[in-house]
Z-matrix of the N, CA and C atoms (Angstrom, degrees):
N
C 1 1.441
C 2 1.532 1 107.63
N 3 1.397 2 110.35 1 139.19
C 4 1.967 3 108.70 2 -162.84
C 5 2.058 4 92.30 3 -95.17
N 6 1.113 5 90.17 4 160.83
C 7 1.650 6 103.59 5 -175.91
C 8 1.649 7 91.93 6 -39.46
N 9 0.979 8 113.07 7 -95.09
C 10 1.769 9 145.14 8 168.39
C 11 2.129 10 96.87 9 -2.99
N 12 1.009 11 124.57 10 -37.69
C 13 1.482 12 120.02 11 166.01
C 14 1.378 13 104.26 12 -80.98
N 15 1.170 14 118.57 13 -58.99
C 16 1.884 15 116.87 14 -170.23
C 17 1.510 16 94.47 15 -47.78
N 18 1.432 17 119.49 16 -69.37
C 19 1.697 18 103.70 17 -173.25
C 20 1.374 19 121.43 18 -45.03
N 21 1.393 20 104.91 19 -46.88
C 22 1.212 21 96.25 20 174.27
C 23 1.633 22 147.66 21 -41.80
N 24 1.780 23 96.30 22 -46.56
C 25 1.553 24 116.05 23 154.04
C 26 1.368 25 103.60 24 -62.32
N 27 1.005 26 132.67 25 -67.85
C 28 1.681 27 129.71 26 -161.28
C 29 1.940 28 90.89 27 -28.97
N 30 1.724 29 99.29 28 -82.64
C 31 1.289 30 102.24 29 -173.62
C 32 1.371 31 129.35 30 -34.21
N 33 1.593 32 109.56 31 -25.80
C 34 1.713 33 118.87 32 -169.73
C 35 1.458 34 97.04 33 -73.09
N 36 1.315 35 133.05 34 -39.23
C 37 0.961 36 131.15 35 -134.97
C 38 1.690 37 95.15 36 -105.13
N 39 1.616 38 114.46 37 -36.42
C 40 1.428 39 103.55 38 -177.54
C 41 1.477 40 97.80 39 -82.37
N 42 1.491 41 147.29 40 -16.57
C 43 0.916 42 131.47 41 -175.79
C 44 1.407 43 101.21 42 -90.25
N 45 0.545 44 105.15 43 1.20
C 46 2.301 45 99.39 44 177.33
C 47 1.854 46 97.06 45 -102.09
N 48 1.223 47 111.48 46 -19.32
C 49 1.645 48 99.85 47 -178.71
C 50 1.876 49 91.72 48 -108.42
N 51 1.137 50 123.39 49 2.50
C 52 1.680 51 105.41 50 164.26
C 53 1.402 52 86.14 51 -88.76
N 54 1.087 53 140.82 52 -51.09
C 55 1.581 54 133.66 53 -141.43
C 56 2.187 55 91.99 54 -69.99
N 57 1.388 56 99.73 55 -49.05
C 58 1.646 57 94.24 56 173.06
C 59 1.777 58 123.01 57 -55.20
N 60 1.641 59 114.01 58 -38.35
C 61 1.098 60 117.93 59 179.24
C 62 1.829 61 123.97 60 -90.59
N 63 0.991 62 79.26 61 -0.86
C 64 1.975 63 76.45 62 -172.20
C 65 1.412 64 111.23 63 -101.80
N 66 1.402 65 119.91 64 -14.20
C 67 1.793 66 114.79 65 160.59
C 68 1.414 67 98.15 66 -61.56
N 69 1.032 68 141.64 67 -44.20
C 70 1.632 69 153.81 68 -142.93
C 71 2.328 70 94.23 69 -68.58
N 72 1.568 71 76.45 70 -37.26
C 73 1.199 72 76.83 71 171.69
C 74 1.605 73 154.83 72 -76.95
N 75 1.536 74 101.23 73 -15.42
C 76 1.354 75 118.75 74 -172.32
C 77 1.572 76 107.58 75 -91.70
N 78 1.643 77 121.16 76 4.82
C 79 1.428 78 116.26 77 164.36
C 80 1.750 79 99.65 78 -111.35
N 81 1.096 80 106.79 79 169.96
C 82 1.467 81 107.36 80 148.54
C 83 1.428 82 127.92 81 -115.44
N 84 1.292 83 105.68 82 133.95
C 85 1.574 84 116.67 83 -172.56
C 86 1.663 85 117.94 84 -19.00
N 87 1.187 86 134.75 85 125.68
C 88 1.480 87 108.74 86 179.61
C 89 1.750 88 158.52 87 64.51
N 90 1.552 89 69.20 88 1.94
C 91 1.856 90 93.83 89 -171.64
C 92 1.743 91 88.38 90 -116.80
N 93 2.041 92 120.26 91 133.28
C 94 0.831 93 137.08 92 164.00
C 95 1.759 94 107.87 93 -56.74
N 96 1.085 95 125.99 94 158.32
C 97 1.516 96 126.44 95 158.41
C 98 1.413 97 117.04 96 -73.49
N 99 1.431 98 136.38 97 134.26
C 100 1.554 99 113.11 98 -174.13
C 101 1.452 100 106.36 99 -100.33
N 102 0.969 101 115.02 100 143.16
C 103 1.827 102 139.06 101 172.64
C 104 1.463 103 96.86 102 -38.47
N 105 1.415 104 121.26 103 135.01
C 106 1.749 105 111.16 104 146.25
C 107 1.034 106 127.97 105 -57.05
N 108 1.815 107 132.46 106 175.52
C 109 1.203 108 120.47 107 -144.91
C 110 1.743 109 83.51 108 -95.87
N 111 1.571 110 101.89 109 173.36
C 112 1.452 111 110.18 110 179.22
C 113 1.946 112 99.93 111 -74.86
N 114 1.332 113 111.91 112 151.49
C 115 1.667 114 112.99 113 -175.86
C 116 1.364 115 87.11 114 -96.38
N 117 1.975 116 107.40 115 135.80
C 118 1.351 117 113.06 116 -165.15
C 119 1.853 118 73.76 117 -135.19
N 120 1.995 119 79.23 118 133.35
C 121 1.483 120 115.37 119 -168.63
C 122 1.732 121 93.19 120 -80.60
N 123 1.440 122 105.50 121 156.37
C 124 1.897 123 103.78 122 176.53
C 125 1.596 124 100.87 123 -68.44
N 126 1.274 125 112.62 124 176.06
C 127 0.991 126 135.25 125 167.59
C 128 1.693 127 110.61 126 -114.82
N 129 1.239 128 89.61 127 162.40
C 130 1.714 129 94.67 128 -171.17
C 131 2.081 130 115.44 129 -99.99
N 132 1.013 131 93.93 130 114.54
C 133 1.175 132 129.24 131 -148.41
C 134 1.883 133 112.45 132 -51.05
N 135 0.773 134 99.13 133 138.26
C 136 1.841 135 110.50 134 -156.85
C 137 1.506 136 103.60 135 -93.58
N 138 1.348 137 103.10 136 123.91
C 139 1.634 138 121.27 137 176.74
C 140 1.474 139 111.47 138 -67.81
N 141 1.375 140 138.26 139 129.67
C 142 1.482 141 130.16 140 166.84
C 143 1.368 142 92.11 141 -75.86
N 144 1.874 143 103.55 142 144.69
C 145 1.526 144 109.07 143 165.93
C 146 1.356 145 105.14 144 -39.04
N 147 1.315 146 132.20 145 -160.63
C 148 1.775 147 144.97 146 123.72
C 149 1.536 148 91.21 147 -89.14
N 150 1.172 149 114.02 148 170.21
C 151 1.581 150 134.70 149 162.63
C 152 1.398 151 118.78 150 -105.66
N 153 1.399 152 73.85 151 126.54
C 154 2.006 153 84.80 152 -174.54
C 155 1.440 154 118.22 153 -88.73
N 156 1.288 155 129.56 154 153.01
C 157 1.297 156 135.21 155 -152.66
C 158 1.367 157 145.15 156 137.21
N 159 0.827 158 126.79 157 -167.45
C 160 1.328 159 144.65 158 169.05
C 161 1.536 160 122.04 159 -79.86
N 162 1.188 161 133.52 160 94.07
C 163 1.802 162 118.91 161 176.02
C 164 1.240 163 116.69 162 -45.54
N 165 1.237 164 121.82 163 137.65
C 166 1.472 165 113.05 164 -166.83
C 167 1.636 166 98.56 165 -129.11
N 168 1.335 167 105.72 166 117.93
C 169 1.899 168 133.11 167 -163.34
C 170 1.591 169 108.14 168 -101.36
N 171 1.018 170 129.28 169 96.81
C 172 1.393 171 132.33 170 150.01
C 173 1.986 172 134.71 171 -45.91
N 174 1.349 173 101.94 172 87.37
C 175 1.768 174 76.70 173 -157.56
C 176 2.016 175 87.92 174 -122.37
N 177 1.047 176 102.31 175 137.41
C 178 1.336 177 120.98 176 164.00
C 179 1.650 178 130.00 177 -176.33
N 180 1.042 179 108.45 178 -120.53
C 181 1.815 180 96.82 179 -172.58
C 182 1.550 181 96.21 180 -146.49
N 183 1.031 182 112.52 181 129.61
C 184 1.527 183 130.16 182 170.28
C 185 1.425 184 124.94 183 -116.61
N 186 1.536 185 120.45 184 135.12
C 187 1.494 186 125.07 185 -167.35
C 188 0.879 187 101.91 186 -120.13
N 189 1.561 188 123.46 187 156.77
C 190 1.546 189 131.82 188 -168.86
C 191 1.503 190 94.11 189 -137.69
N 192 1.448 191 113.04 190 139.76
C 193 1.705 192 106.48 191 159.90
C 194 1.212 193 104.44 192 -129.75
N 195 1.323 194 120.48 193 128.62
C 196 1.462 195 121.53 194 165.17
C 197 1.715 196 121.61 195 -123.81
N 198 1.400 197 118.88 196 -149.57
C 199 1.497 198 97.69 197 -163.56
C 200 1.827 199 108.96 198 -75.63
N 201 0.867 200 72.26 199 7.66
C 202 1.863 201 75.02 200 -166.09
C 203 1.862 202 104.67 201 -85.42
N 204 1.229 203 103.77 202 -15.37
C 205 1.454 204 107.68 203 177.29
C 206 1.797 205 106.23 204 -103.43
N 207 0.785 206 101.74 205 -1.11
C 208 1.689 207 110.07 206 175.55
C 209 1.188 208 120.53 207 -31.47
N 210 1.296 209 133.50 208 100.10
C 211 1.320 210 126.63 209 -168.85
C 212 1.613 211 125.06 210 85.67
N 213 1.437 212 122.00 211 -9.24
C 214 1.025 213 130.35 212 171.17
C 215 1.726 214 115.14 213 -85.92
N 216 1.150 215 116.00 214 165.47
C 217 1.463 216 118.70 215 -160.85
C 218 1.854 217 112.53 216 -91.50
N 219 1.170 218 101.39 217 104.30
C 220 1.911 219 105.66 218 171.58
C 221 1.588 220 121.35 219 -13.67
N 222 1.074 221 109.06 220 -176.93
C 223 1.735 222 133.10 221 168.54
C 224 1.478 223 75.58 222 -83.03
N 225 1.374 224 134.23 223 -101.26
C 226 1.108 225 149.81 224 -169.44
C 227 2.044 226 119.51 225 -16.60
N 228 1.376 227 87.14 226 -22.35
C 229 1.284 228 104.05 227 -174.01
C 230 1.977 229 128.42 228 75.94
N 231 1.553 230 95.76 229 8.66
C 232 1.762 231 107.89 230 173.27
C 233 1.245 232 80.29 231 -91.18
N 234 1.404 233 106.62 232 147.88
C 235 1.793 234 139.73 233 172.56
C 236 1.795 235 94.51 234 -84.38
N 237 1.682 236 76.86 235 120.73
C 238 1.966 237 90.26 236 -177.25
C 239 1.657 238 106.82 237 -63.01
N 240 1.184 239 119.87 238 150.09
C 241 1.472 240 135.73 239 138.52
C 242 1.339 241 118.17 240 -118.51
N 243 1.256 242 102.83 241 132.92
C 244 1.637 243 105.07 242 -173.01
C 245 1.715 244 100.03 243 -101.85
N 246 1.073 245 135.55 244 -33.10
C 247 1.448 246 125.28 245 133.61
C 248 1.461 247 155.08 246 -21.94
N 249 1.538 248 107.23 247 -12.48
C 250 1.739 249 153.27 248 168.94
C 251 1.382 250 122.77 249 -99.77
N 252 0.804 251 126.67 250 105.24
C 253 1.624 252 137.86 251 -177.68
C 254 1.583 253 89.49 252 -84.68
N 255 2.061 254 95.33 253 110.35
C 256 1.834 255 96.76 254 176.43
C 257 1.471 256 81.91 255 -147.28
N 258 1.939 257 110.30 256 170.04
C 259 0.586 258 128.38 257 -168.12
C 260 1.705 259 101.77 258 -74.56
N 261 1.291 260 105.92 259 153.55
C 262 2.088 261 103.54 260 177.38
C 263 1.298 262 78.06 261 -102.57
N 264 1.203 263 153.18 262 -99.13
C 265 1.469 264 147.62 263 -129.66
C 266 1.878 265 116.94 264 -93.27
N 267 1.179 266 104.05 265 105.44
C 268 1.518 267 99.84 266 176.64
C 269 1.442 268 99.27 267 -121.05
């Protein structure tokens, strides 16, 4: 038998036993297939209360320092650095 037949069988033979074993593969042993999920219709869509009450107003005075105050003296009266990580509200 010449090289060129033996491969040939070799190959015939493992490809005729993948072709038997590899469907085997696309289930798993013992396990049902599961159903898709059920299609869930919208629901009809929910009003937020409003909130009842009182409006509630924030009113006072707010300061800003930027570079233009650099070195000039606070509300507080410490001389700003804008280069210094400090507290704005004490």
């Amino acid at each position: 038998m010449t090289y060129s037949r033996q491969l040939f069988v070799v190959f015939g033979i493992a490809g005729a036993m993948l072709s038997l074993l590899l469907p085997g593969c696309t289930r798993l042993i013992g396990r049902e297939e599961t159903p898709p999920p059920p299609v869930v219709t919208p629901q009809a869509k929910e009003v937020a209360p409003k909130p009842e009450g009182p409006k509630v107003e924030q009113v006072g005075e707010a300061s800003w320092y930027g570079a233009a105050q650099n070195g000039k003296e606070t509300a507080s009266g410490e001389t700003f650095d804008q280069n210094r990580v400090q507290p704005r509200y004490m």
